[in-house]
C-alpha positions in Angstrom: 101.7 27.7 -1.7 99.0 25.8 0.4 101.5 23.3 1.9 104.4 26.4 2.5 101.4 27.9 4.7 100.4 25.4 6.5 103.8 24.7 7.2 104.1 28.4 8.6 101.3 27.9 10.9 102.6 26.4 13.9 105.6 28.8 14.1 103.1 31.9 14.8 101.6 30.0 17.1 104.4 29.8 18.8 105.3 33.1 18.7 101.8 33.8 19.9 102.3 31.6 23.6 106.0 33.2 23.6 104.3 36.9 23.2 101.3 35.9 25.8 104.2 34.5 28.5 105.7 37.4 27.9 102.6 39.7 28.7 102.0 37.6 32.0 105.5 38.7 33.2 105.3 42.0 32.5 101.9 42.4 34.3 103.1 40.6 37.0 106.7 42.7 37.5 104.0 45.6 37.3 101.8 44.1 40.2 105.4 43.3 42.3 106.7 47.1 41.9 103.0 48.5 42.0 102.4 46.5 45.1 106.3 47.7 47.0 105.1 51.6 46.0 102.0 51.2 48.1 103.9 49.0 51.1 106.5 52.2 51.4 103.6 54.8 50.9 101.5 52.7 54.2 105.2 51.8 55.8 105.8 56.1 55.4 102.5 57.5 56.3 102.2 55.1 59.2 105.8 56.2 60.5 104.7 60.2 59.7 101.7 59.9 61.4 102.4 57.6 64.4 102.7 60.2 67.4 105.8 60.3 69.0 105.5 61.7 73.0 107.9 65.1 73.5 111.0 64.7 75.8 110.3 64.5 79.2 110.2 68.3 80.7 109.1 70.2 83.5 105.2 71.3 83.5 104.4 73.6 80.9 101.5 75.7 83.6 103.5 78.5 85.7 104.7 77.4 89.2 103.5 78.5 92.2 105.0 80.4 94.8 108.0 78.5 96.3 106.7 77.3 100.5 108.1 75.7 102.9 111.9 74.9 103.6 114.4 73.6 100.7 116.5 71.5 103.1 115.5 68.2 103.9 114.8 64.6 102.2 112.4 64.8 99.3 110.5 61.5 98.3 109.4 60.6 94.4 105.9 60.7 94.3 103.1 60.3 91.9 102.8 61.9 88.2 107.1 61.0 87.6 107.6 59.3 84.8 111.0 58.1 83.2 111.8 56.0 79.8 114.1 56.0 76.9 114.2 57.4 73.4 115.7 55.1 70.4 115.6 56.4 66.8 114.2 53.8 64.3 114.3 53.5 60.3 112.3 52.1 58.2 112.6 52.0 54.4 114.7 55.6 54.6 112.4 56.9 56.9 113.2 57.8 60.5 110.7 58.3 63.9 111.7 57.7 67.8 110.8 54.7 69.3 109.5 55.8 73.1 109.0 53.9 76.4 107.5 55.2 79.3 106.4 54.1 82.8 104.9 55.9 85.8 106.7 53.1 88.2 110.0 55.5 89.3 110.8 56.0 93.3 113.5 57.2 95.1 114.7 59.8 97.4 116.8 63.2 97.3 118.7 65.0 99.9 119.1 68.8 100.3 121.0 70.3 102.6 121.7 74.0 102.0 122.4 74.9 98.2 123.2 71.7 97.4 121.7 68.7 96.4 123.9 65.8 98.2 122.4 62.6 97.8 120.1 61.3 95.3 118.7 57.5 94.4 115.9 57.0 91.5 114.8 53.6 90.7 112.8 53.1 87.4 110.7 49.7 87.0 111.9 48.4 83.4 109.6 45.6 83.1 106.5 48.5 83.7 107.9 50.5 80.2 105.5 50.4 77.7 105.6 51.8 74.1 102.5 52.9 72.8 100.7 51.8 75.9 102.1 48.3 74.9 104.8 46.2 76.7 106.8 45.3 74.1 108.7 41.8 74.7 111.5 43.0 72.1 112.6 45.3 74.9 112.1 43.1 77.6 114.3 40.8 76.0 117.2 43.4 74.9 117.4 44.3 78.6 116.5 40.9 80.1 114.2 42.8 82.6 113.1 39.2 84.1 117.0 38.8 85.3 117.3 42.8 85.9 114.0 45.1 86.0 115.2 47.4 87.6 117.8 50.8 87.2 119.1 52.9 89.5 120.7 56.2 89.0 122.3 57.4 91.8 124.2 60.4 92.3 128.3 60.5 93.0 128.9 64.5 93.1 127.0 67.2 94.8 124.9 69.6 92.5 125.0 73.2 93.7 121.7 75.1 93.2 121.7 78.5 91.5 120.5 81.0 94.3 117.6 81.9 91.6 116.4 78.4 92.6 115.2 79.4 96.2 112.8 82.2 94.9 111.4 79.6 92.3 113.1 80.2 88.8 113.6 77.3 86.7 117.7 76.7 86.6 119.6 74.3 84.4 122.5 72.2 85.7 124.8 68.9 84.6 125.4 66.2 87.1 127.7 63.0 87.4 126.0 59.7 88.7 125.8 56.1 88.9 123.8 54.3 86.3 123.0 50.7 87.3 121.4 48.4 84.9 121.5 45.3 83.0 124.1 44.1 85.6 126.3 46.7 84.7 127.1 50.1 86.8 128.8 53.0 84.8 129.3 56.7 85.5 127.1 58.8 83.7 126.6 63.0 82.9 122.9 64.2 83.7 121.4 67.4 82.5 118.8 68.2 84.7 116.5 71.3 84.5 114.5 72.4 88.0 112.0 74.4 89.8 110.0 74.9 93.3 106.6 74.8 92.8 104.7 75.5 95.6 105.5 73.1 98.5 106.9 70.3 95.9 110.6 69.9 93.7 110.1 69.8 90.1 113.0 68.1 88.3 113.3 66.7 84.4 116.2 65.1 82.5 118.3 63.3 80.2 121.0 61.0 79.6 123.1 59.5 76.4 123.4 55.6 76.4 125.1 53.4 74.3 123.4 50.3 74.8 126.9 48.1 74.3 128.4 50.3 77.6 125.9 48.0 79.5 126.3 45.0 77.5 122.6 45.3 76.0 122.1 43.7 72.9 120.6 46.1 70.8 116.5 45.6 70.0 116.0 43.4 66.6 116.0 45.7 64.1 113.3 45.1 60.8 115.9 43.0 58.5 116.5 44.8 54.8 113.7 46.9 55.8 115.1 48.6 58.9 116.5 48.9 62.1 117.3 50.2 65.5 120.1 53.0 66.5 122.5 51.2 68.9 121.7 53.9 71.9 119.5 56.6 72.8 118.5 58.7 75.9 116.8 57.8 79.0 114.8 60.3 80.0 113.1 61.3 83.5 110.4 64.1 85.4 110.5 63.9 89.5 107.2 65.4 91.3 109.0 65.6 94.3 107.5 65.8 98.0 109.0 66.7 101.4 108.9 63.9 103.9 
């Protein structure tokens, strides 16, 4: 009996390291999965609570009167703004990834009720996101080679008689859009409003980034990624020359 137990000694030994191994990996799958849970909890509540700038739109405050003559060449002037809109997801969880810059100038022409000329150019390399330039965009749009788009327009836009007593009106355009090296026809919808002596205009337009041979921005790997367009976006404070 002595020498069958002492013989039985080492095998619950081994049964002991084999049960204690086991234990370790257990605790540390449980550390792995418990640590993932709280990466997607920070990864969600950072994307839910990251603010995310409204659309570009015309002022919220009422207009003033309408002064001074509609016909004529109006300049871009400070307080425009343009930049895009891209939807991002990370681990399920969507938000809009938004660029903006105050760098935009241009002209537009008015003669009668129509608007017949128009040129905006928006500084790409000045579009930040978050207040931060972000070199992953400067390198999906190669803004060192091309910083700069144009949108010009290629039909006439008639203005809603409304327009001249200072309602807001609605309207879609056709233009240019130059960018990237690459010009293509685009559709505008434009809302717009006198406001006192000044032209208040905001906007949109629908881009597929492989229409102007962008390479889309790096996405996040298995985490995430980047929608392959968006909308570019735009508000003109504009002055009489």
């Amino acid at each position: 009996m002595i020498e069958e137990t002492g013989r039985q000694a080492p095998a619950r030994k081994v049964r002991s390291r084999s049960s204690g191994k086991r234990h370790w990996r257990r605790w540390i799958l449980a550390s792995v999965a418990g640590l993932v849970v709280l990466i997607v909890l920070a990864v969600g509540a950072f994307i839910k609570l990251q603010p995310t700038p409204a659309p570009l739109a015309l002022p919220t405050a009422a207009a003033s009167p309408p002064a001074g003559p509609l016909a004529g060449t109006w300049d871009v002037a400070a307080g425009s703004a343009a930049g895009f809109r891209v939807q991002e997801t990370i681990l399920g969880l969507s938000n809009d990834s938004v660029g903006r810059t105050n760098a935009v100038t241009g002209t537009i022409a008015v003669t009668g009720h129509q608007v017949t000329s128009a040129t905006i150019r928006i500084d790409l390399a000045a579009i930040k996101v978050g207040g931060k330039t972000q070199p992953q965009f400067a390198g999906s749009l190669d803004t060192q080679g091309y910083p700069t788009a144009t949108v010009t327009l290629t039909q006439p836009v008639t203005l809603a008689p409304a327009f001249t007593s200072g309602a807001t009106i609605t309207a879609t355009a056709t233009g240019r859009l130059t960018m990237h090296g690459t010009s293509r026809l685009v559709t505008i919808t434009i809302s717009g409003r006198r406001n006192g002596p000044a032209l208040q205009a905001a906007g949109s337009i629908p881009i597929a980034f492989s229409d102007w041979g962008i390479k889309g921005p790096a996405g996040y790997g298995v985490f995430g990624s980047l929608a392959n367009h968006g909308t570019a976006e735009f508000l003109l404070l504009l002055h009489r020359q």
